[in-house]
N, C-alpha and C positions, 0 to 999 in steps of 0.2 A: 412534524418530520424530525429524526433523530439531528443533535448538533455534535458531529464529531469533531473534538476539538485536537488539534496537529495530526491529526491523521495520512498518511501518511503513504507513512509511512509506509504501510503495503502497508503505508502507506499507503500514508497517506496515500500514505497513500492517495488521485485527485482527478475528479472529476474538473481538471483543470481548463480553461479555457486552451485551445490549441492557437501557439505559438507558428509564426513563418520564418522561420530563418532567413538570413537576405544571401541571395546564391546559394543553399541550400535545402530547397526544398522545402516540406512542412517540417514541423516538429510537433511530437506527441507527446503534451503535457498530461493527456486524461489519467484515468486509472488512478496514480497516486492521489493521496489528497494534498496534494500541491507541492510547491518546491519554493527555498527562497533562499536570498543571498544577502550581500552586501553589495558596497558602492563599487559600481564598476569600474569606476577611476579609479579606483583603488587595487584591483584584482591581479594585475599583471606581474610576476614575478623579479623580482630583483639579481642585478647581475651582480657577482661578489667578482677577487681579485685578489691580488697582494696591493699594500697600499706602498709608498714609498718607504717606507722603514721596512718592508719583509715582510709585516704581520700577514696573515692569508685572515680576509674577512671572513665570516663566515655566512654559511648560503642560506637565503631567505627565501623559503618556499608561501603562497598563498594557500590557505585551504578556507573552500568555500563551503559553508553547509547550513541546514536550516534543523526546525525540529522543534518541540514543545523545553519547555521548561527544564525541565530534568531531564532530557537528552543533550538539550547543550552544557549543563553542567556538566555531563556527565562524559561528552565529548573533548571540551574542552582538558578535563581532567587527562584521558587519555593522552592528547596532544600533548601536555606537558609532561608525561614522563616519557612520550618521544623523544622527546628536546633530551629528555635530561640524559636518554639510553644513546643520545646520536647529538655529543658535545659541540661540532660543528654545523647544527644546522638549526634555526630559527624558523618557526612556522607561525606566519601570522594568520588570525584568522577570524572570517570574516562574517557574521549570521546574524538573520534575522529574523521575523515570525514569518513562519509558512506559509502563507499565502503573497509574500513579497517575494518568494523566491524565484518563479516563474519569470518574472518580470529582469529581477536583477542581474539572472543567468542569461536570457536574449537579451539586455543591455551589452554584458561582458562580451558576449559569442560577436553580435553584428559591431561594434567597437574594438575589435582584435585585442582586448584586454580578458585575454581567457584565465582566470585563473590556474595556476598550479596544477590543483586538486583540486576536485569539487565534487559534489553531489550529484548523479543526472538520473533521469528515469530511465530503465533498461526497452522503454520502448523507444525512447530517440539512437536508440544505438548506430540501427543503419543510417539514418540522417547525418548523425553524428561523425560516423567514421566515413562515410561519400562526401563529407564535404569538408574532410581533413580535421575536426575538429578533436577527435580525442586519438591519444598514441598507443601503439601495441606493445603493451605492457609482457608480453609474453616470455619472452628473457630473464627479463628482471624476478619475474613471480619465477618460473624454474628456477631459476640461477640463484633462489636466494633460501639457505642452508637454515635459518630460522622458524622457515614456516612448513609447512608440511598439505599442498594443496589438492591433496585427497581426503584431509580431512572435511573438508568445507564443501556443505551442502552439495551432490552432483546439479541437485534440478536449478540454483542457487547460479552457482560457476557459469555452467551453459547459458545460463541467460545473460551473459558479458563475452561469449562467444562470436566469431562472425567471419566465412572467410569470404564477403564480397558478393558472396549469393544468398546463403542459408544462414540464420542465425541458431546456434547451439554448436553450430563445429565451426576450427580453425581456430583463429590467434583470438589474446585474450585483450580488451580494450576495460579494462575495469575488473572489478571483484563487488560480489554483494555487500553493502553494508549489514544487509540485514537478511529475512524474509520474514513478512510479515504477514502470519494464517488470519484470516479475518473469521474468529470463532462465535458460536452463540453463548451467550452468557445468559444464567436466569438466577432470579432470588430466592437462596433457600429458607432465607429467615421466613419468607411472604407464606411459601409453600408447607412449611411447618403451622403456621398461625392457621392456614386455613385448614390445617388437618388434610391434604392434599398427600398421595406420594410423591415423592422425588423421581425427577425425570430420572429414565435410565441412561448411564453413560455411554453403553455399550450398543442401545437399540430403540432408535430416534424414534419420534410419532411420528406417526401417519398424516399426510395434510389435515385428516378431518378430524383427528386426536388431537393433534394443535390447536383446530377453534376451539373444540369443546375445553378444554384443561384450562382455555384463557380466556372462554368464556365464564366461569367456575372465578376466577382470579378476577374479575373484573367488576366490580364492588363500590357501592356506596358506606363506606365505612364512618362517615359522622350521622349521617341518617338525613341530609337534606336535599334527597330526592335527585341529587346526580352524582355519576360516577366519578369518584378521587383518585379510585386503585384500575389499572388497566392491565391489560395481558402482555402487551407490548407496542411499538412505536417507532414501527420501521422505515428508515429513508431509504426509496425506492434506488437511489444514485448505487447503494454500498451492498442493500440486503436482497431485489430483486433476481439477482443471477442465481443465487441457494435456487429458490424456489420453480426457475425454466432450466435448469441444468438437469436439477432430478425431475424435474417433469418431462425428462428426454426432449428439450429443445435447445436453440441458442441463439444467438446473433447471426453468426455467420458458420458457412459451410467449411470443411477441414481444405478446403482448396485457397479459402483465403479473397474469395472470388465472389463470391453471391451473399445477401443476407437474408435472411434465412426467418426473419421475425414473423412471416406471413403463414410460419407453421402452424395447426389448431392446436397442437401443446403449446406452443408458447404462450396464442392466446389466451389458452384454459388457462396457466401459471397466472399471466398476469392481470385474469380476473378475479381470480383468489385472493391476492394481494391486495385488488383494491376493495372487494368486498370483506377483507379485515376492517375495514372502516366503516365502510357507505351500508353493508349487511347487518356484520356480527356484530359492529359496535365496539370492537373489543381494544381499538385504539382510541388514543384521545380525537377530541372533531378536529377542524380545522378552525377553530375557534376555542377552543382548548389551548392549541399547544400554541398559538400565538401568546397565550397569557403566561405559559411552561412552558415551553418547549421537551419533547419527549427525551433528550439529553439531561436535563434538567430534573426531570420527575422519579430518572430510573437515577438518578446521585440522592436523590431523597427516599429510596424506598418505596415510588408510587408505580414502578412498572416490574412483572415480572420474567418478560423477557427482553434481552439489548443485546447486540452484538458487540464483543471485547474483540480487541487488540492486544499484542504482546505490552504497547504504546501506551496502554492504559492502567496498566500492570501498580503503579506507581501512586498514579490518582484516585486505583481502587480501595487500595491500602487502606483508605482511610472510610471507604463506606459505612452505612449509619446499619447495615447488614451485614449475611452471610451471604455468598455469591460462589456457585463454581460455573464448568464448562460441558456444556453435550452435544449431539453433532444437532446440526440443522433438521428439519422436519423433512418427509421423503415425498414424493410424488409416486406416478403413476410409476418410475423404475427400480422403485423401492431400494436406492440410494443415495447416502448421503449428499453433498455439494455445496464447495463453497470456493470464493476463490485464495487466493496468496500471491501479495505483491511483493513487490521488493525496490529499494535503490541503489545503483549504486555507484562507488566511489573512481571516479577516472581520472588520467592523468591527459593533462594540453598536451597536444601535440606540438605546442610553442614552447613548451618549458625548456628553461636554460641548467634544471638539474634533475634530468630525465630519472636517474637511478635513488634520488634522495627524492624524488617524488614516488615515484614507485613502492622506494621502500616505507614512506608514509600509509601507503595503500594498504600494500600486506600486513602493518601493525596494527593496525585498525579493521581491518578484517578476517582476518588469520592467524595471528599469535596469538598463542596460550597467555598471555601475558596483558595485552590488549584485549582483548577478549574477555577474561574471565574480572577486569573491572567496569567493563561494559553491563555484562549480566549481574553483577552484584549490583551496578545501579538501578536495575531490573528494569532497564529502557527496551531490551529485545531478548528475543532468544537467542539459547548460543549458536554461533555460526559453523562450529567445530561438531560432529556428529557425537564421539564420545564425549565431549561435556553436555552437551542436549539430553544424552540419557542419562546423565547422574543429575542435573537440573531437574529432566522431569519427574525422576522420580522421588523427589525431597514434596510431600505431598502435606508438610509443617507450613509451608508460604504456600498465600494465594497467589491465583487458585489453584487448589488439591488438584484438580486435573490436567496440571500441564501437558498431559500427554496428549489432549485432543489436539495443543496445537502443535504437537508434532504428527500426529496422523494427519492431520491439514495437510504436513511438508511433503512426509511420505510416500499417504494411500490416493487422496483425492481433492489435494488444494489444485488450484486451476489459473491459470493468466485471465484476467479480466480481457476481454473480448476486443476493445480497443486498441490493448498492448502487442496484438499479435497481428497488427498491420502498419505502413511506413505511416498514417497519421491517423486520428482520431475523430475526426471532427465528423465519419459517417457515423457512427456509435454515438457521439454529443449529443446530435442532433434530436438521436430518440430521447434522451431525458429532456433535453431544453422545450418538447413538444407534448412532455406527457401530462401534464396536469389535469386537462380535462378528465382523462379517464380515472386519474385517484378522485377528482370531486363527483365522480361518475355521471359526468356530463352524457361522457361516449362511452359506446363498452370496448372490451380490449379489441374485439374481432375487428369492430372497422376503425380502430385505431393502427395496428397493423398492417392492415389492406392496404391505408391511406399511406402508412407514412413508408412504406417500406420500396417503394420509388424513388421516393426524395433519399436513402439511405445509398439509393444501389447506386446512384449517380456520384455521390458523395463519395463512394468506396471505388468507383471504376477510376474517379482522378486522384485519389489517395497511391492507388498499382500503378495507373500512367507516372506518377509524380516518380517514384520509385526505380521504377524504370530509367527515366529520364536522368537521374540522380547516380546511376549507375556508367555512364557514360563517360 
């Protein structure tokens, strides 16, 4: 199974274990690939003053956030010429590796040490704002002559929207840090060697184009009788929804209310998936990637197709190949699908300097300035529409085809299926039960059948909880 490492971002983006809040309901950590923080002890912002001589201290905001390697470098850079544009105020800041983040953010939350600023997933938003935890930053983001907040992503925005019933309208409780297209990636260097054409960018295979082309790629290259070179090596948690979205299925129904996995498209989707293995052969066994892991084999050149992130933009740089982007392989609706996460950045509803937190917000996700040393760190895409299209079209830096991951933004990236309900843990539950059917113990059908009770009970107290929290 693939190992995405900080992901995230849309994030992780995270198939994260789901968090309780204490007098607030659930909270929905899934979808991104995790969140993390610093010490909660720590987190609570500081109150400034004049001291006895007049001097006015100056204001010490927290900012909490997590992220791979070269995102916090490249964060913290940011924060520091914040400091330097905004001579009175001091931003401490507090990060750690993503997968602590989950943890350090419900330490902060149920200990009233909320930090300042912080990182939070766009599907805790209702939880979030019912049970007083992040402030309406709506004011501040108008009111403030720097930024320009039509520039930045519509689908982006609205999802830090909420007015108390619907989330995408009303007041704004945050800004995206990011969004994050979750694209196919494949090796051109592989597809050249084998004399192979190049996928087309413009008009994806067909499911049965897909085995075949990776079946072709799938190769014993020293000659001692088992395969080294694979087609690809996909973890069901991040790359499953491509392949039941175009096969005209999904999770759950547009009501929000029923789930929906006990469709025969979904089933047919995710018997395809698991017969990339258990069939076609055309992924490593499960004894394979125990020795490699398929994150691992596609950094060395042994797979030729992986799914990239903007996140990974950075660590591809250095590939032992050539690599660009095309869309996903199509099912029975012969379109594409994939999804696009996002985090983003809110302000406590405790904070002692509502406007110098806020306006942290907007530097970091809205200014030209903030911004465009963001994407030269090349940790995301830009967030501002017109720098997104002079980005994508610089086709000199990998990968040549930025612009799939902005048709992700666009035409047809989608909210992972968890994020668009008050918790996660009905949607968990199908990955934490699927295993038998990748070692194809069970087939997809009465996998399905079976589990898709256990889901609906999950999901009827996820709307009660909701409800309740509305009160």
């Amino acid at each position: 199974m693939e190992k995405r490492k900080g992901l995230l971002s849309i994030a992780a983006v995270t198939m994260a274990s789901v968090l309780v809040l204490s007098g607030c309901g659930s909270n929905n950590e899934g979808g991104n690939a995790a969140s993390n923080g610093g010490n909660a002890a720590e987190s609570g912002a500081s109150n400034s003053g004049a001291s006895n001589s007049g001097k006015v201290e100056k204001k010490e905001l927290t900012f909490m956030f997590r992220g791979g390697t070269d995102e916090q470098k490249a964060y913290t850079k940011v924060v520091e010429k914040f400091e330097a544009d905004h001579p009175g105020v001091d931003v401490k800041i507090v990060v750690t590796a993503a997968d602590q983040y989950a943890t350090k953010l419900k330490a902060a939350i149920t200990g009233k040490k909320v930090p300042d600023v912080f990182y939070y997933n766009y599907g805790d938003l209702r939880a979030y704002v019912n049970s007083g935890v992040l402030m309406d930053i709506t004011q501040y983001v108008e009111g403030n002559s720097n930024v320009d907040i039509t520039q930045v992503w519509d689908k982006g925005v609205n999802l830090y929207r909420y007015d108390g019933q619907v989330v995408g309208q009303g007041q704004l409780y945050g800004l995206p840090k990011d969004l994050g297209p979750f694209a196919l990636g494949y090796n051109k260097t592989m597809f050249e060697k084998a004399g192979i054409p190049l996928p087309d960018k413009d008009k994806p295979y067909t499911f049965d184009e897909f085995i075949e082309v990776n079946k072709k790629l799938t190769q014993d290259t020293n000659g001692d009788g088992k395969a080294d070179q694979y087609g690809t090596g996909f973890n069901v948690n991040w790359s499953l929804q491509s392949f039941v979205w175009s096969n005209g299925a999904d999770w759950i129904d547009e009501t929000g209310t029923k789930v929906t996995i006990d469709d025969p498209k979904f089933a047919e989707a995710l018997q395809y998936f698991a017969d990339m293995q258990n069939v076609h052969k055309i992924t490593p066994s499960i004894e394979d990637a125990q020795t490699l892991d398929t994150y691992q084999r596609w950094m060395k050149g042994e797979l030729a197709f992986f799914p990239v992130g903007p996140w990974d933009m950075p660590t591809y740089e250095k590939l032992p190949f050539d690599y660009d982007l095309i869309p996903y392989p199509v099912g029975s609706t012969g379109k594409t699908a994939t999804w696009v996460g996002s985090l983003g950045i809110g302000v406590s509803n405790n904070t002692k300097f509502p406007q110098e937190a806020a306006e942290l917000v907007t530097y970091l996700t809205a200014s030209q300035e903030g911004m465009q040393m963001l994407v030269d760190a090349k940790v995301q895409i830009p967030n501002l529409k017109d720098m997104a299209a002079t980005w994508a079209a610089d086709t000199a830096t990998k990968p040549a085809n930025k612009q799939e991951f902005l048709d992700i933004v666009n035409d047809y990236g989608r909210s992972l299926p968890g994020e668009r309900t008050y918790n996660a843990e009905w949607y968990n539950l199908f990955f934490t039960d699927i295993q038998p059917v990748l070692d194809g113990k069970v087939t997809a059908a009465e996998y399905v059948k079976s589990e898709q009770p256990k889901m609906q009970k999950l999901l009827d107290k996820a709307n009660e909880a909701e409800e309740k929290s509305k009160k």
